[in-house]
N, C-alpha and C positions, 0 to 999 in steps of 0.2 A: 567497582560496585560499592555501594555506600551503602553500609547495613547499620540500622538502630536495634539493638535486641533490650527490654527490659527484663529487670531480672538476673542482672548479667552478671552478681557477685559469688553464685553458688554454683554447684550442682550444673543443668544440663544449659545453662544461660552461660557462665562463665566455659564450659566446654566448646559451648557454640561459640562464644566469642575468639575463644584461643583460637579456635579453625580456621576461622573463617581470618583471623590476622596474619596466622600461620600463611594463608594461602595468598596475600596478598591484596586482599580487601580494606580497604577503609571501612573502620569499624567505632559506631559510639557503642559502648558499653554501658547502661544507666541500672545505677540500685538506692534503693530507699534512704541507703547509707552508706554512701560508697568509699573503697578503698583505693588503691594506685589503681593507675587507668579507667578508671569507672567515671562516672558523672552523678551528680543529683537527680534523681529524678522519685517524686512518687507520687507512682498513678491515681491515688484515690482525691488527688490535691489538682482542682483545675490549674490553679498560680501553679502549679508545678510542673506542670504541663508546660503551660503557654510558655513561661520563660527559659525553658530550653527549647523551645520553636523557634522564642526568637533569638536565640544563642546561634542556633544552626541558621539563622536567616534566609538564604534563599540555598541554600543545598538540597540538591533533590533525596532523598530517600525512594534507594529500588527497592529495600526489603524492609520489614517491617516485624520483628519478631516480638509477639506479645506474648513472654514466656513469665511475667511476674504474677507469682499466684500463693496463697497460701491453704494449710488444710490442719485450721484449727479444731476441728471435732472429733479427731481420731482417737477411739475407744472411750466416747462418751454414752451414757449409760441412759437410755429412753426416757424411763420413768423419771429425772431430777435432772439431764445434760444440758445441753442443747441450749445454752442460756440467749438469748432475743441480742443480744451485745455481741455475742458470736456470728450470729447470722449477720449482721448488719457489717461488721469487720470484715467477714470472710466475701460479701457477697460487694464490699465498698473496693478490695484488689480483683477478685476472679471476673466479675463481669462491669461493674461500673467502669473499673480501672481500664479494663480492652477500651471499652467504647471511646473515653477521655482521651486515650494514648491516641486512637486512631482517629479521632476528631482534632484532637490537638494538631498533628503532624499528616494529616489530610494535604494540604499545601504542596508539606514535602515531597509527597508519594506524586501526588500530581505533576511537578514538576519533571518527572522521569519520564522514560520512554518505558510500558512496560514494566510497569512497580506491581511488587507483592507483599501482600500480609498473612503472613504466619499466625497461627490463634494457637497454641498449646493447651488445648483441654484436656479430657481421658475418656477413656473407655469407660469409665464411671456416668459418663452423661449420658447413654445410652440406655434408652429403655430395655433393652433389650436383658440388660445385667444390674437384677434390684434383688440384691441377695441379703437387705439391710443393713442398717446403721449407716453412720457418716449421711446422713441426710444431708448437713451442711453442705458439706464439700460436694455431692452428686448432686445436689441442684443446683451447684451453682456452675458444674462445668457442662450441665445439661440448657444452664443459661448463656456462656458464652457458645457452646454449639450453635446453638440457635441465632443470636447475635451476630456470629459467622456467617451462616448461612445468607439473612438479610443482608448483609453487608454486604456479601457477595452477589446478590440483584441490583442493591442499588450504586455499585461501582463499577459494573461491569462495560459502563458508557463511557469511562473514565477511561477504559485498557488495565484495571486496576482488580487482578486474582486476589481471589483470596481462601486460604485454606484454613482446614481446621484439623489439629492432630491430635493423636495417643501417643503419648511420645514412649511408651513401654513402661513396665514398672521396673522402675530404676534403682540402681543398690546408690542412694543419694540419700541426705538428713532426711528430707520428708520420707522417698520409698522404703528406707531401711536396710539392712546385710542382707535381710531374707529376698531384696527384690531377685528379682530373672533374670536381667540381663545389665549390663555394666555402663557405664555412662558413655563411653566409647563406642559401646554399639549403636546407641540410642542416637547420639553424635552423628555418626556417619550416617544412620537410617534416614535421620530428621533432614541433614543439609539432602540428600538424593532428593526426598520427597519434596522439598521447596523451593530444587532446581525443576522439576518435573511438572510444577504448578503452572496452569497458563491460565489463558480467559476458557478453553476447552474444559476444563477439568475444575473450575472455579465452582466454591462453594462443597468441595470434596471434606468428607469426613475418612480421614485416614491412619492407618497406625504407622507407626515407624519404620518398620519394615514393607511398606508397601501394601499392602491390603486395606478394601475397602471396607469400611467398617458400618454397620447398620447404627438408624440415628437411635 
C-alpha cells in the first residue's frame, strides 16, 4: 500500500508515518520543510502540489492522509486578536491546502483499486462544541469537515472513501502536556479508523477511538 501523509515532520503525521513504515508500507512523508525521509511539499502552494504529482508520476496513492494543518489563534484575545493575516494563513493550510492536496494527487488516488482520503479535522468543527475563542482555528476545521463531507458525494463514483477525523487532543506542540491522550494512542486509533473507511461509511465524521461524532 502506498500512503502519502502531509504534515509528516511532527506530532501525529510523523507518528503515522513511522507506523505505517514500520509495518511495511510504502510511504511519502511530505512537510513544508522537510527533514531526512520527508519530501517538499506545501499545501497552500498549487506549483507545490503539482510538482510532487508529477515526481510520483503514475504511482497510484491508496491512502491519502491530509494531516497538515496549523492553529495559529490559540489564546488570542476578542477585543484586539484575531488579526485578517491570521485568518487568511490559518484558513490557506487547514482548508485551501486539503482541497489543493486532494485535487492535486486526484490522478493518484484514481489510479488504485479502492483509495482513501483521510481529512484530520477536530472536534472543534462541530457545532455542537462553541465554548469560545479560537474562532480561527474552529472555522476552519469546521470548513475542512465540510469540504470532507462533499468530497465524499462527489468521489463516491470514483470507489474513492473518504473520512474525516478528531484525532483526540493530543499531548503534541500544537495540543500541549495538558492534552488527554498520548500520540500513540491517537496513532493507533487513527490507522483502525482509516482501515475501517470504505465507500459504506464514506463521508464519516469520526474521533480516534471510533465513535461517531455529531457535525
Amino acid at each position: 500500500m502506498h500512503i502519502l501523509i502531509t504534515g509528516a515532520n511532527r506530532g501525529i503525521g510523523r507518528a503515522l508515518a513511522d507506523h505505517y513504515r514500520q509495518a511495511g508500507h510504502e510511504v511519502t512523508a511530505t512537510a513544508r520543510r522537510p527533514s531526512e525521509g520527508e519530501v517538499a511539499l506545501d499545501v497552500t502552494d498549487p506549483a507545490s502540489c503539482a510538482a510532487l504529482a508529477a515526481r510520483l508520476g503514475g504511482r497510484a496513492v491508496d491512502l491519502l492522509i491530509c494531516n497538515a494543518g496549523v492553529y495559529l489563534d490559540k489564546g488570542q484575545a476578542l477585543a484586539e486578536g484575531y488579526a485578517a493575516q491570521m485568518w487568511a494563513d490559518t484558513f490557506a493550510t487547514n482548508v485551501t491546502g486539503v482541497f489543493l492536496t486532494v485535487q492535486a494527487f486526484l490522478p493518484h488516488l484514481r489510479a488504485g483499486k479502492g483509495a482513501k482520503i483521510a481529512i484530520i479535522s477536530s472536534q472543534m468543527a462541530s457545532h455542537t462544541r462553541a465554548p469560545g475563542g479560537s474562532y480561527i482555528y474552529r472555522a476552519s476545521k469546521a470548513a475542512a469537515l465540510n469540504l470532507g463531507r462533499n468530497l465524499a458525494s462527489d468521489l463516491a463514483d470514483d470507489g474513492i472513501a473518504v473520512g474525516i477525523y478528531h484525532p483526540g487532543w493530543v499531548r503534541t506542540e500544537m495540543g500541549g502536556d495538558s492534552a488527554e491522550i498520548s500520540v500513540e494512542e491517537a496513532t493507533s486509533g487513527l490507522v483502525a479508523r482509516f482501515a475501517a473507511l470504505d465507500l459504506a461509511s464514506t463521508g464519516c465524521f469520526q474521533t480516534w477511538d471510533g465513535r461517531d461524532h455529531p457535525y
